[in-house]
N, C-alpha and C positions, 0 to 999 in steps of 0.2 A: 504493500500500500504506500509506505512511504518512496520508495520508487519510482511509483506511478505518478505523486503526487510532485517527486521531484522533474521530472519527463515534463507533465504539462505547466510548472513553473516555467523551467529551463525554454519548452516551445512557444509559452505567450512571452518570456520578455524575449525574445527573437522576432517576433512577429510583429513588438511594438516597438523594438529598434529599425525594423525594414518598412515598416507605415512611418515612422520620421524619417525616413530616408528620401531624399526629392531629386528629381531630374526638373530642371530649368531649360529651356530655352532661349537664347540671347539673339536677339535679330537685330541687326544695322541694316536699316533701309539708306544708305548713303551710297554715293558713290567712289567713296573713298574707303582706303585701310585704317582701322580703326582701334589705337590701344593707348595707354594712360590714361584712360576715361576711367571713371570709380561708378560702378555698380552697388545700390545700397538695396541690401535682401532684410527685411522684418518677420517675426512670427506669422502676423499677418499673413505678408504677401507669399510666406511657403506655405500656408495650411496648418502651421504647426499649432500647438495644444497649448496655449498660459501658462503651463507648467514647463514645457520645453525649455533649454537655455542655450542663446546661442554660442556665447564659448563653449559647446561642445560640439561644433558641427566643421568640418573641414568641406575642399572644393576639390574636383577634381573633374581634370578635360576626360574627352571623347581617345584621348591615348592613354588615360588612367594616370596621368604623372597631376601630382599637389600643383594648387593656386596658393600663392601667398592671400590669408587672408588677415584681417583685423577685425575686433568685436570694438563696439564706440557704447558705450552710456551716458547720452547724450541727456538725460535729463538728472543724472546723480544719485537714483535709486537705489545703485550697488547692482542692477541687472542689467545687462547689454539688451540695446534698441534693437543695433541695426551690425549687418554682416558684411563688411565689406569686401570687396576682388578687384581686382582689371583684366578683364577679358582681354584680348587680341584675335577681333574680328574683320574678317577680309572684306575688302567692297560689297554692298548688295549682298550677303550673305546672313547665314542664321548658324550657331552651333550650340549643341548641346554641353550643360556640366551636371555633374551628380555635386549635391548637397547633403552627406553625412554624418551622421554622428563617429565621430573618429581626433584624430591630430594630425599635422601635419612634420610627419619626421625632418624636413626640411625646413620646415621654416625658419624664416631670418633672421640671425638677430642683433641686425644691424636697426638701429632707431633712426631711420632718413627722414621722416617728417615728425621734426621734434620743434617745442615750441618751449618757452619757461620766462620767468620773472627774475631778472638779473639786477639782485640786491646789491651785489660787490662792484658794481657800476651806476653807482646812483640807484636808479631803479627804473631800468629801463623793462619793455618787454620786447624780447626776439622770438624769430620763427626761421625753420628754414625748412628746406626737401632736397633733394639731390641736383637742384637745379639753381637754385635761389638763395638768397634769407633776405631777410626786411628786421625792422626793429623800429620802436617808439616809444614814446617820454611817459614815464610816472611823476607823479605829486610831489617829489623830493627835487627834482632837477627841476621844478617848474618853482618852487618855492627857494630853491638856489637862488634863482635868477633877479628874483622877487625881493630878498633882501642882499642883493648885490655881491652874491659869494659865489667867485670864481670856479668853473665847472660844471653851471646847470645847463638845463637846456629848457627853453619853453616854447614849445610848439605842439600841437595835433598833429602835424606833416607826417606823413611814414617814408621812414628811412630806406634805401638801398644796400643789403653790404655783398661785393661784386665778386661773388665766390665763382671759381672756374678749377672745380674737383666736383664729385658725385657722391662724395663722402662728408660724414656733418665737421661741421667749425665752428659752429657757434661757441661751446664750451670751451673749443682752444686757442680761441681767438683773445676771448674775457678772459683765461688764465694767462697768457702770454702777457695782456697789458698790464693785469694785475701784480703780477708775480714780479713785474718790471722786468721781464726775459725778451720784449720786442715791443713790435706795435701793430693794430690791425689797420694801418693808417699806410704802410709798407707793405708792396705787393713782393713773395718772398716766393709763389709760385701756388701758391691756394690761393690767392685774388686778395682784395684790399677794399678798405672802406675810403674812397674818395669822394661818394656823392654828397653834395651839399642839401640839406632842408630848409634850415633856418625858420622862417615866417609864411615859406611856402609851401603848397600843399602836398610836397612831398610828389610819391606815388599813391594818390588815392584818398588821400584828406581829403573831407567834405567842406562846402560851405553852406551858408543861404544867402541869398542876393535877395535885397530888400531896396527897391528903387535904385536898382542900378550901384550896391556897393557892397563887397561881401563881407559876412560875418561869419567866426568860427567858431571852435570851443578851444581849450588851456588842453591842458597834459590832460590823459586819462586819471583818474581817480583812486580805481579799483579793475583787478582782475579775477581770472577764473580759468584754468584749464583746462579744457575737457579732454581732451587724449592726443598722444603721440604712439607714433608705431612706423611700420613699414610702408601703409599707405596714403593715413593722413593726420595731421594733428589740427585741432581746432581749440580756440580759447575765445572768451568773451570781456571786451574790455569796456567801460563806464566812465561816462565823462559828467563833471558837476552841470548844474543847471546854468546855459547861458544866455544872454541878451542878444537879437538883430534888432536894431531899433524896434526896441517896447515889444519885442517880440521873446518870450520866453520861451526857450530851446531846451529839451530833453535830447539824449542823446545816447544809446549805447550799440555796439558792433559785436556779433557773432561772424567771427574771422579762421577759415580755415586755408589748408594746403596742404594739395594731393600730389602723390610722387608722381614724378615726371611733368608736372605742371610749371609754365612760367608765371600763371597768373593766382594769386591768393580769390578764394571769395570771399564779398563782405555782402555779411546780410545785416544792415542798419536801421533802426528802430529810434524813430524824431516823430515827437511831438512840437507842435508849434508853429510848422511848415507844410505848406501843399508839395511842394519841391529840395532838392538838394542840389547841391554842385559838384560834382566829384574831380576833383585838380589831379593834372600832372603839372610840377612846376616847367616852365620857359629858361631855369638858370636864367645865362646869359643873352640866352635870346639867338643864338646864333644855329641852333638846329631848323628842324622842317617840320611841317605838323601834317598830318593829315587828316581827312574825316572821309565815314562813312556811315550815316544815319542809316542808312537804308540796312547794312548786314550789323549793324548796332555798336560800331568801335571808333574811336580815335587815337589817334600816334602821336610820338614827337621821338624824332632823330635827332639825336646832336652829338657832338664830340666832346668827348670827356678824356682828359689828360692826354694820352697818346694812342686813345684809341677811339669808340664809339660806342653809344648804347641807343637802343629802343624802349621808350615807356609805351604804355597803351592800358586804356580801360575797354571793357567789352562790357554791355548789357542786352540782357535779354532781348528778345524780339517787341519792337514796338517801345520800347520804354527809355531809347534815349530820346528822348523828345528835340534836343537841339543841341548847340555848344556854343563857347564865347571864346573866341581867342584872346583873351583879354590881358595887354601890355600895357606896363606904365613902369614911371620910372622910379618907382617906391622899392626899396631893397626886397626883394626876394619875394615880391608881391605878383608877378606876372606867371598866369598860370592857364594852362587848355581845361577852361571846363566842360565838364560833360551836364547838361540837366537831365536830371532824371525823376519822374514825379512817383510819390508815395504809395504805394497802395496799401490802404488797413494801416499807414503809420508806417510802412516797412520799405525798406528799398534794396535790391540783388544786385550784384555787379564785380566786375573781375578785373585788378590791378595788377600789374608788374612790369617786368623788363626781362630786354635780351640784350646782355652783353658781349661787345664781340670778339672779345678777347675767352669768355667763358658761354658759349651757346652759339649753335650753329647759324646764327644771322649776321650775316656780313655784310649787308646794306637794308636800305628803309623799304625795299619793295621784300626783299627775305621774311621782316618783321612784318609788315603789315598782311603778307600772306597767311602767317601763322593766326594773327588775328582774326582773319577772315572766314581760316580754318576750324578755329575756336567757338568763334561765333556761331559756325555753321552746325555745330555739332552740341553745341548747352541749346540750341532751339532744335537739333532734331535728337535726343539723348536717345541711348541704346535701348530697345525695347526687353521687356523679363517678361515670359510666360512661365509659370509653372504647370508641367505635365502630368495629365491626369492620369 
């Protein structure tokens, strides 16, 4: 009896690990080849059960070899949301993956999209992925600046830092300066922090234009990290309540990046405004700008130090409503805005750069294809069937 009783133990928990077991179907109706796109799988959208957890389910192609994946708990529960992968799907094509309960004996454990709050540096926040990093201002460097002590920084701008390796630096970058062992101000052969911010919106600082004059917010406040891994890290930063003439601004950013991406998303959340401005600064004014409303991007080329970079913001279909090239001769105030209006209080949208000393764009038509490409693909995203 006990036996028998162990037998049909034994053959319902098999029966209820092969019913969590899922076959997906990934379709790219594109006409293009299609990878470093990030695919987000939920309980939900597999069928699975409340009970189910997704850190126990691994990925695996139509040749049976592991998908790198990531589990995100995006709302701080302690229970993961959502399963992340990146497919690599050919033109016009569809392929199967199994979704099981398992591990992946390969998995990486390299942390490429890694983000954090860097205390030993004032208090700034960085990000970076195998392609990028950026960085921006906390409360302390803004309150530096504020009672006139050497070393703050005060701006909203987001920073560029011009890494050209596929491996992270953020951490060795802030101990080399720290340590007093070098500088990341000195390209040594991992790239260098040369781009200037200052008062300007960086890559990707917002504004609001009130009768023709723009208004911003101070350093971020407060942060939040929500995950770092192989394919993306995402954090949420908090800016205090600010003024556009008599106009009281709320303001905070859910900011991620996904491997192999040059652009970060910001999904921003303003109270106070029908619109936003989202800036690439002009420096010195001596680069090229481009637009294209219609596939939803704009660029600026310029030369920096001895070489050249690309900025560009992307948004969704329909939502850049227009842009200002807007120059003057106010320090570090001339900047390519994008407008982009609110919906629900909320605004989506994708900043960064291609350096060309560290990423394959070696002129502004290189960059601006990318963008184009970009564009073309957050409006048409990978389709997910689950098979029945």
């Amino acid at each position: 009896m006990k036996k028998q009783l162990f037998l049909i133990t034994l053959l319902t928990g098999t029966l209820v690990l092969h019913s969590q077991n899922k076959t997906i179907t990934v379709s790219n109706l594109l006409k293009i080849d299609r990878e470093f796109e990030t695919v987000e799988l939920t309980k939900k959208s597999l069928g699975l059960d409340a009970t189910a957890k997704l850190e126990n389910y691994a990925i695996k192609d139509k040749s049976n070899s592991f998908l790198e994946t990531q589990t995100v708990d995006n709302d701080g529960d302690g229970t993961a949301d959502v399963l992340l992968f990146q497919p690599k799907i050919k033109a016009s094509s569809k392929q199967d993956f199994e979704v099981f309960v398992g591990t992946n004996p390969s998995a990486s454990k390299v942390i490429s999209c890694y983000s954090r709050f860097v205390p030993e540096r004032t208090d700034d926040y960085a990000w970076e992925n195998n392609k990028v990093a950026f960085r921006t201002y906390g409360p302390v460097a803004q309150k530096m600046v504020e009672d006139k002590i050497p070393g703050g920084t005060l701006t909203s701008g987001m920073d560029a830092w011009l890494k050209r390796v596929d491996y992270p630096i953020i951490n060795k970058w802030y101990e080399k300066m720290t340590s007093g062992a070098g500088t990341y101000h000195k390209d040594t052969g991992e790239g260098l922090d040369n781009f200037h911010v200052g008062d300007s919106r960086g890559i990707g600082g917002i504004a609001v234009n009130v009768d023709g004059k723009y208004y911003f917010s101070k350093n971020f406040i407060s942060w939040k990290t929500i995950t770092t891994g192989p394919i993306r890290t995402s954090f949420i930063l908090t800016y205090a309540d600010w003024d556009a003439k008599g106009n009281k601004i709320t303001e905070s950013k859910l900011i991620s990046l996904d491997y192999g991406s040059y652009l970060s998303r910001f999904e921003t959340t303003i109270t106070g405004a029908k619109t936003i401005s989202v800036g690439l600064t002009l420096h010195e004014k001596k680069g090229t700008i481009g637009t294209n409303l219609k596939s939803g991007w704009l660029s600026y080329w310029e030369p920096i130090d001895d070489s050249e970079i690309g900025l560009g913001l992307v948004a969704p279909k329909n939502t850049l409503a227009s842009f200002d090239n807007h120059v003057t001769d106010e320090k570090d105030l001339s900047n390519l805005y994008g407008n982009i209006s609110l919906k629900n209080n909320k605004a989506v949208y994708y900043t960064g750069f291609g350096w060309k000393k560290g990423s394959p764009f070696q002129n502004k038509q290189e960059w601006e294809t990318y963008l184009t490409s970009f564009a073309e693909k957050i409006n048409n995203p990978l389709v997910v069937k689950v098979k029945k």
